[in-house]
C-alpha positions in Angstrom: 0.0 0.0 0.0 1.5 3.4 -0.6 2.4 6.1 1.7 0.3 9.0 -0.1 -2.4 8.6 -2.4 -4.4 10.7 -5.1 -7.5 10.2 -6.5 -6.8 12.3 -9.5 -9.8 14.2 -10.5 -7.9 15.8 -13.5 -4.9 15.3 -15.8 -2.7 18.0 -18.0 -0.3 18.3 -20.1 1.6 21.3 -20.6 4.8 22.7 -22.3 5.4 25.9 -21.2 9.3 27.7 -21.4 11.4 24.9 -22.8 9.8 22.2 -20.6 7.1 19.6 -20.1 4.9 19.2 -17.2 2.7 16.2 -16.8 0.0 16.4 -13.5 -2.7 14.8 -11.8 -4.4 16.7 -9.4 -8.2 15.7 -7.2 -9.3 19.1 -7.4 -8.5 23.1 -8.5 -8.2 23.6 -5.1 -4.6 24.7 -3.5 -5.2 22.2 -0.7 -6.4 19.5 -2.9 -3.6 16.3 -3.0 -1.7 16.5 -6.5 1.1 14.4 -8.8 3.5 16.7 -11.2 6.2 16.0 -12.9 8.5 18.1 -15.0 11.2 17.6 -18.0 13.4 19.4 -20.0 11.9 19.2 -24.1 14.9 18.4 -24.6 15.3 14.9 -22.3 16.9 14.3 -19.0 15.8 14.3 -15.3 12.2 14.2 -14.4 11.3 16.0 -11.6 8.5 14.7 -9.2 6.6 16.3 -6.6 4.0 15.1 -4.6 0.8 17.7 -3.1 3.7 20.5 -2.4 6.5 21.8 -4.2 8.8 21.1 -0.6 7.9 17.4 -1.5 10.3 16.9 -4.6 13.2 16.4 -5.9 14.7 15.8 -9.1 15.7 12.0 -10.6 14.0 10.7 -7.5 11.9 8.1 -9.1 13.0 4.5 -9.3 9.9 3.0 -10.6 6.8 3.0 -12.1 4.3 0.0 -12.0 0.8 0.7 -14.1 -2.2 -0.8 -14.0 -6.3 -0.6 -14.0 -6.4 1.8 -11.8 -3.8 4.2 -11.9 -0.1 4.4 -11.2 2.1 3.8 -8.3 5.7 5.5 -8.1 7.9 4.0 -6.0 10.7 6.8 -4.9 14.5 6.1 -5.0 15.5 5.0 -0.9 17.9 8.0 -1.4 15.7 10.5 -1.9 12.3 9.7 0.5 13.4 12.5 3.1 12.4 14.6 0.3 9.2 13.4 0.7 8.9 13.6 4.2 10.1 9.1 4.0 7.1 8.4 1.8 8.5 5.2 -0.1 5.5 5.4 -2.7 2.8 7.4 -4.0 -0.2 6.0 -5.8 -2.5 7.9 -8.2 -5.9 6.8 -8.6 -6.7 7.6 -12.6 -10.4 6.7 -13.0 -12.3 6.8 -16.4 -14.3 10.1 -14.9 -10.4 11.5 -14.8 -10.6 14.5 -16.8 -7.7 14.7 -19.5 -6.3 11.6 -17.4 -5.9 9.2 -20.6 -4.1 12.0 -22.7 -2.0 12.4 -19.4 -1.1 9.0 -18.4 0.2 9.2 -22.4 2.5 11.8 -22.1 3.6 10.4 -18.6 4.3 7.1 -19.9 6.8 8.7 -22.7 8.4 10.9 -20.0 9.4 8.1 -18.0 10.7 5.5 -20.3 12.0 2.6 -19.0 11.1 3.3 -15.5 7.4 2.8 -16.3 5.6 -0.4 -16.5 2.4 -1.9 -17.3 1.4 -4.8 -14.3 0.2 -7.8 -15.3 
């Protein structure tokens, strides 16, 4: 079971000043719980941060396991003080997800080989 959990309400995608940002977020609200992560156009590092922008850090993500329901990241043992010692974060991407399938595209090219479908 992971440590933090969002039941992603909406997805985006967004390029905006020479990068792309990929989110899922259960509300518009500021104190609603949200996923986003960032990359360079270009390649490189993803950035990752979890419902605040204190909770991230950059190339902190060692995994990615898909499935029916969403997406789990699983964050590097390294890095988890950044995220207060979450080990995981799973983000619930339902069918009444707004924008969620075009997101979980985008997402799935960002990440490369450290996403995976289960099953």
């Amino acid at each position: 079971m992971a440590d933090i959990t969002v039941k992603a309400a909406y997805g985006s995608v967004v390029e905006d000043e020479g990068n792309v940002f990929v989110g899922f977020a259960e509300g518009e609200d500021e104190e609603e719980g949200y996923v986003l992560f960032r990359q360079a156009l270009t390649g490189g590092p993803v950035w990752f941060e979890a419902s605040d922008e204190t909770f991230g850090a950059e190339d902190a993500i060692e995994s990615v396991v898909a499935g029916p329901k969403g997406f789990e990241v699983t964050i590097r043992p390294s890095l988890r003080a950044a995220y207060g010692f979450a080990g995981s974060v799973a983000v619930k991407v339902g069918p009444e997800c707004e924008d969620g399938a075009e997101a979980l595209v985008a997402l799935k090219g960002m990440l490369g080989p450290l996403w995976r479908d289960a099953g």
